[in-house]
C-alpha positions in Angstrom: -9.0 -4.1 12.6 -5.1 -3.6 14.2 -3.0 -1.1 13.5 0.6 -2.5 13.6 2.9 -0.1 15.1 5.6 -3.1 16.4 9.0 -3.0 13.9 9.1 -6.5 14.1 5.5 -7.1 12.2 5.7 -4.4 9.9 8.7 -6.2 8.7 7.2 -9.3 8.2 4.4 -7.8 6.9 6.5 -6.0 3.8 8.6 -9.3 3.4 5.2 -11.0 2.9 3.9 -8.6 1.0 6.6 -9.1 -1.8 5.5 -12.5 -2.6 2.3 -10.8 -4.1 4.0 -8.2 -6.0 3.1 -6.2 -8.3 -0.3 -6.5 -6.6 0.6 -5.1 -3.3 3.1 -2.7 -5.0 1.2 0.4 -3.6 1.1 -0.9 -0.1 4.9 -1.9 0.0 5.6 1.8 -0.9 3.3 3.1 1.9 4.9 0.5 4.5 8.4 1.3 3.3 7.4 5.1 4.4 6.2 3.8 7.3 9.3 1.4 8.4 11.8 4.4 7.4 11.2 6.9 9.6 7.2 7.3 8.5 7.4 10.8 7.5 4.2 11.2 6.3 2.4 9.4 9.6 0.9 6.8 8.4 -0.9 4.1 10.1 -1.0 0.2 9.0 -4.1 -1.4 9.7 -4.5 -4.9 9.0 -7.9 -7.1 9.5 -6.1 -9.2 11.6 -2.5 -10.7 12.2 -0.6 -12.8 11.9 -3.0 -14.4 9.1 -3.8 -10.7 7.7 -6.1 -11.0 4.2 -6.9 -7.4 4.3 -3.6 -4.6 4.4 -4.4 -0.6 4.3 -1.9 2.3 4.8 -3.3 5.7 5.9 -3.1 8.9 7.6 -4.7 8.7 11.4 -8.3 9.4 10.7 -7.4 12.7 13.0 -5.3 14.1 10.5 -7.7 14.1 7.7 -9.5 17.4 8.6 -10.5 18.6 4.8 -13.1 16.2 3.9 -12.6 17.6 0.6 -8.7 17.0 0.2 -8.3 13.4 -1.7 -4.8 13.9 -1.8 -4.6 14.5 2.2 -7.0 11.2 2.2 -5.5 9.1 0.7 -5.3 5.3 1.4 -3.1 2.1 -0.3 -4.8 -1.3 -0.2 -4.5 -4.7 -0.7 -6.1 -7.9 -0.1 -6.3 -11.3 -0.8 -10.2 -11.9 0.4 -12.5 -10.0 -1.7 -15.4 -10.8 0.6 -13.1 -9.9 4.2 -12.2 -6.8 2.1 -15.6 -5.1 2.2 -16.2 -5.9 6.1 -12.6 -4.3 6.8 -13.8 -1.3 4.4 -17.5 -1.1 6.1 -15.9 -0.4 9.7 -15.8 3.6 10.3 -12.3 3.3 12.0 -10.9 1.7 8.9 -12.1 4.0 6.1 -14.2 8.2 6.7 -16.5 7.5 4.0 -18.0 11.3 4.5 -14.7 12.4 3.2 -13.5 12.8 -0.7 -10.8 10.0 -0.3 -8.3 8.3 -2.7 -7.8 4.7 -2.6 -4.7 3.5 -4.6 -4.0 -0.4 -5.0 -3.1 -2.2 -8.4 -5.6 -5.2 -8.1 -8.6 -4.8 -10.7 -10.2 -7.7 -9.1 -11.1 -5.3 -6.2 -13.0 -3.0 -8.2 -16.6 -4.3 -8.1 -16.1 -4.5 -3.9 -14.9 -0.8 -3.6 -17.6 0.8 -6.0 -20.3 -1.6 -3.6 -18.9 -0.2 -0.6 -18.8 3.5 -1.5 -22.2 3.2 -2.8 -23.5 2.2 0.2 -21.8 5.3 2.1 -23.4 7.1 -0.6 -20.2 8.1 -3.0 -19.5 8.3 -6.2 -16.5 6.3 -7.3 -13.9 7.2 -10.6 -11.5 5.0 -11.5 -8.4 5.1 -13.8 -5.6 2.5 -14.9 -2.2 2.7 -14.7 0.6 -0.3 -16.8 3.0 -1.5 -14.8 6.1 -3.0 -16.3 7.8 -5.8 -14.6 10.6 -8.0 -16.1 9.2 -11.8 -16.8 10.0 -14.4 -13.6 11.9 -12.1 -11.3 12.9 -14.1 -8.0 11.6 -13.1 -4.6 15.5 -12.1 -3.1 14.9 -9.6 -6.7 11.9 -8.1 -5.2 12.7 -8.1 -1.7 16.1 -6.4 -2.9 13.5 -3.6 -4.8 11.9 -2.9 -1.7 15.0 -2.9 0.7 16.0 0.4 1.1 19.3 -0.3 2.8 20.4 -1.7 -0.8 20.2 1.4 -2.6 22.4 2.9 0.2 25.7 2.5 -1.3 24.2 3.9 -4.9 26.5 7.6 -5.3 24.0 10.0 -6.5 26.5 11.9 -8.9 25.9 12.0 -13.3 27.4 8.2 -12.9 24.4 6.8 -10.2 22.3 5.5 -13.2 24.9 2.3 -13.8 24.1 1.2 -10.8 20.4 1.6 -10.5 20.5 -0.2 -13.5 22.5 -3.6 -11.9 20.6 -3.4 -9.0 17.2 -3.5 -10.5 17.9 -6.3 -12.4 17.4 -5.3 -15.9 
C-alpha cells in the first residue's frame, strides 16, 4: 500500500482514472477533493504505482475515532484486479474493519470480494444500487473536461448559470 501525497501522481492518477469512467466515478470525486485543496483530508492509497490496480480514498485512519460513524468512515474504491483488491482490503493500514464503515464504488463486479472480506473481519455487509446516466460514446477530452474543475470556473452562478452547465456537459 502507498499513499500518494505528490501533485504530480495524483494527477495522473485522475486523468487515468477517466478512461474507466463511470466505474471509477466515486474515486474521481474523492481525488478531485483531494487535488483541490482536500478539504475533507483525505488520503489516496494505491496498491502500488505507477501500475496501481487497486485505488481507495479515505480519511487518515486517526481521524476515524467513532467506530460507529459510517458517514465519518467512509471510503471510495476502485479496481481493476478483483483478486489484488482483497489483499489491498485484508491489510489493517488500508481498511479498520472493527469500525461501522461505508465503502462507495460503482463496480457490481466487486461485490462478492467486499462481502468475502468483511466476513472474514467478522461484518455484516448491506448493499444498495444506485443508476447512473451517462450519454452513449462520450470522448475522453468529454470526461476529462467533467472532472476538470478549472473548466467550470468561468460558469457565472446567477438565474442564467444553467445554459452553460448545459454546453459544457455535453448534453
Amino acid at each position: 500500500m502507498l499513499v500518494l501525497t505528490c501533485s504530480s501522481k495524483l494527477a495522473s492518477l485522475r486523468r487515468l482514472l477517466t478512461h474507466s469512467f463511470p466505474e471509477s466515478l466515486k474515486v474521481c470525486g474523492a481525488l478531485h477533493h483531494v487535488i483541490e485543496k482536500n478539504p475533507f483530508r483525505l488520503q489516496v492509497l494505491v496498491d502500488q504505482w505507477p501500475d496501481f490496480t487497486s485505488v481507495i480514498c479515505r480519511p487518515p485512519l486517526e481521524e476515524m475515532t467513532d467506530p460507529s460513524d459510517p458517514y465519518t468512515n467512509t471510503y471510495f474504491l476502485f479496481s481493476k484486479d478483483p483478486q489484488g483488491l482483497r489483499q489491498f482490503l485484508q491489510d489493517p493500514e488500508t481498511v479498520n474493519w472493527k469500525q461501522e464503515l461505508q465503502i462507495q464504488g460503482c463496480q457490481p463486479a466487486l461485490t462478492g470480494v467486499l462481502h468475502e472480506v468483511s466476513s472474514k473481519h467478522g461484518s455484516q455487509m448491506h448493499t444498495t444500487s444506485n443508476l447512473l446516466y451517462m450519454r452513449d460514446r462520450m470522448e475522453s477530452e468529454d470526461l476529462e473536461n467533467m472532472s476538470n474543475i478549472r473548466a467550470w470556473s468561468g460558469v457565472k452562478r446567477s438565474g442564467t448559470w444553467a445554459g452553460g452547465v448545459h454546453q459544457r456537459m455535453c448534453f
